[in-house]
C-alpha positions as CSV (number, residue, x, y, z in Angstrom):
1,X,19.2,32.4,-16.9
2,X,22.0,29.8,-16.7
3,X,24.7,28.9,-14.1
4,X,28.6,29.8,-14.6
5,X,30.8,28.8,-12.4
6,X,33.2,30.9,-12.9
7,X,32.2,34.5,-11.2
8,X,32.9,37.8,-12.5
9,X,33.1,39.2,-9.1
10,X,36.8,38.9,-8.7
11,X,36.9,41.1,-5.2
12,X,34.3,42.4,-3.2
13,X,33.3,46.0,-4.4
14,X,34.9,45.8,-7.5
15,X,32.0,44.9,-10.0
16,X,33.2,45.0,-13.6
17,X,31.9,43.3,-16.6
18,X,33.1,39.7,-18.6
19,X,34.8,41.7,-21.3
20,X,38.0,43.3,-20.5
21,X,38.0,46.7,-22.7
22,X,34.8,47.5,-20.3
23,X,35.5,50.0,-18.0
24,X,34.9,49.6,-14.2
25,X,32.1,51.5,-12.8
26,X,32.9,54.5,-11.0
27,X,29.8,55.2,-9.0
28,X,28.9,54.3,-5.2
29,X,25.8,52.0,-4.7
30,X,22.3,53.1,-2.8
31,X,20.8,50.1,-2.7
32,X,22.2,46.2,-3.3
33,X,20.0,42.8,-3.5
34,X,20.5,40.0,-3.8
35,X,17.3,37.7,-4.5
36,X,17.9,33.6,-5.6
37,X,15.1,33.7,-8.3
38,X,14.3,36.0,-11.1
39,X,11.6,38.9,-10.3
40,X,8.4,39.1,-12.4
41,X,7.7,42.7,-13.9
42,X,5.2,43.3,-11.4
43,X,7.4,42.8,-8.4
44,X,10.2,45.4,-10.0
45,X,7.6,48.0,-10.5
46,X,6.8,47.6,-6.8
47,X,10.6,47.8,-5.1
48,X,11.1,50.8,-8.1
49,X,7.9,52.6,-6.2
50,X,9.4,52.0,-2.9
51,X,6.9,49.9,-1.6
C-alpha cells in the first residue's frame, strides 16, 4: 500500500472510483471503518463473523 496525496473522495458520501467511465455506487452503507493499518486475514474473518 502506497500514499497519494491526491484523494478520490471529492465530497463526503459520494465515493466513486479513479477512473471516470466508473459509475458511482448506488447503494447505502451498513457498516464504515476506517482502520490506519492494513488487517491480516485472520482479523477480517473475525469482524466478517461479527465478533
Amino acid at each position: 500500500m502506497t500514499r497519494t496525496e491526491e484523494s478520490h473522495i471529492r465530497r463526503p458520501g459520494r465515493f466513486h472510483s479513479q477512473f471516470g467511465a466508473d459509475p458511482y455506487l448506488k447503494a447505502r452503507y451498513e457498516d464504515f471503518r476506517i482502520w490506519n493499518g492494513a488487517l491480516d486475514a485472520a482479523q477480517v474473518a473475525s469482524l466478517a463473523q461479527g465478533r
